[in-house]
C-alpha positions in Angstrom: 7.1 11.7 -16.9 6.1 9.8 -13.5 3.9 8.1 -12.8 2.8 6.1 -9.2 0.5 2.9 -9.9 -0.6 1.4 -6.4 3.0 0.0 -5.6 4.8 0.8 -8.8 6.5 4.0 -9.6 7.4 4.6 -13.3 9.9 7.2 -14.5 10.2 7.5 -18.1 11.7 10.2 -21.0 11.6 10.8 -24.5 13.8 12.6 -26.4 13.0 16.1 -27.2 13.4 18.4 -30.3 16.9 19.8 -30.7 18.4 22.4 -32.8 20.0 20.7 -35.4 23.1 23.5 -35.6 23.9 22.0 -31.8 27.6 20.6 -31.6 29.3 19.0 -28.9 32.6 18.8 -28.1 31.6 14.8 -26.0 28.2 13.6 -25.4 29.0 11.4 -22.5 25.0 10.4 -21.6 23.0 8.8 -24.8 19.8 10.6 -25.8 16.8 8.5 -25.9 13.7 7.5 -24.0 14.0 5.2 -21.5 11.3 3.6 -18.9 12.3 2.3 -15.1 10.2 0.9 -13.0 10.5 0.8 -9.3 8.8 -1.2 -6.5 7.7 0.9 -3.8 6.5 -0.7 -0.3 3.1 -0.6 1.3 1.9 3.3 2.3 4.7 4.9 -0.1 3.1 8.0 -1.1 5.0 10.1 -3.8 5.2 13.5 -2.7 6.9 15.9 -5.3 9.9 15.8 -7.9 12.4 18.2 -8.8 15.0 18.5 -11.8 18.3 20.2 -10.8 21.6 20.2 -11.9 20.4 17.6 -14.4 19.3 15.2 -11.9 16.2 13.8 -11.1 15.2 14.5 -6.9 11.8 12.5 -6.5 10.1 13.2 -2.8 8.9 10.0 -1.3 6.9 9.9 2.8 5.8 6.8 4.3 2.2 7.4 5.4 0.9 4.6 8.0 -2.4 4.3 8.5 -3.4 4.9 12.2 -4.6 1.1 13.1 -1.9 0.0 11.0 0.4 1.6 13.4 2.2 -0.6 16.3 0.6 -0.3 19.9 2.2 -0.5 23.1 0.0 -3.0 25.7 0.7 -2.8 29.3 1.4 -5.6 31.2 -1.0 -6.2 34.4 0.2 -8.2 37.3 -1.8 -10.8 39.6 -1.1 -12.0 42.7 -0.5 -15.2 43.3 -3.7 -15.9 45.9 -6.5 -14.2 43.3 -5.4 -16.8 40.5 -6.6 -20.0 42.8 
């Protein structure tokens, strides 16, 4: 499950059913639920996840707002004589 809260992201999972008749040979990863939280800056917009291969593959953009943005100013010039 995932879940985005203003600047919080929260990944957790429970443990499912299994088939009790299931044997492994190692278990190398533990099986139970588990919650993380991660901070996530200003305009972080979560975009998509994916499971592959057993790994998580969350899609995060940065999305600045347009006046949030930085602009460029020019730089007049003045003569010396106009500033008297």
């Amino acid at each position: 499950d995932i879940t985005q809260q203003k600047n919080s992201l929260i990944v957790a999972g429970k443990k499912g059913a299994r088939n009790q008749d299931t044997k492994f040979l190692y278990q190398g990863i533990a099986e139970r639920d588990f919650e993380r939280k991660f901070q996530l800056d200003d305009h972080i917009k979560v975009t998509g996840a994916d499971m592959e291969n057993g790994m998580l593959h969350i899609d995060l953009v940065r999305e600045v707002p347009e006046e949030e943005k930085p602009r460029r100013i020019e730089i007049g010039s003045r003569s010396l004589e106009s500033a008297e």
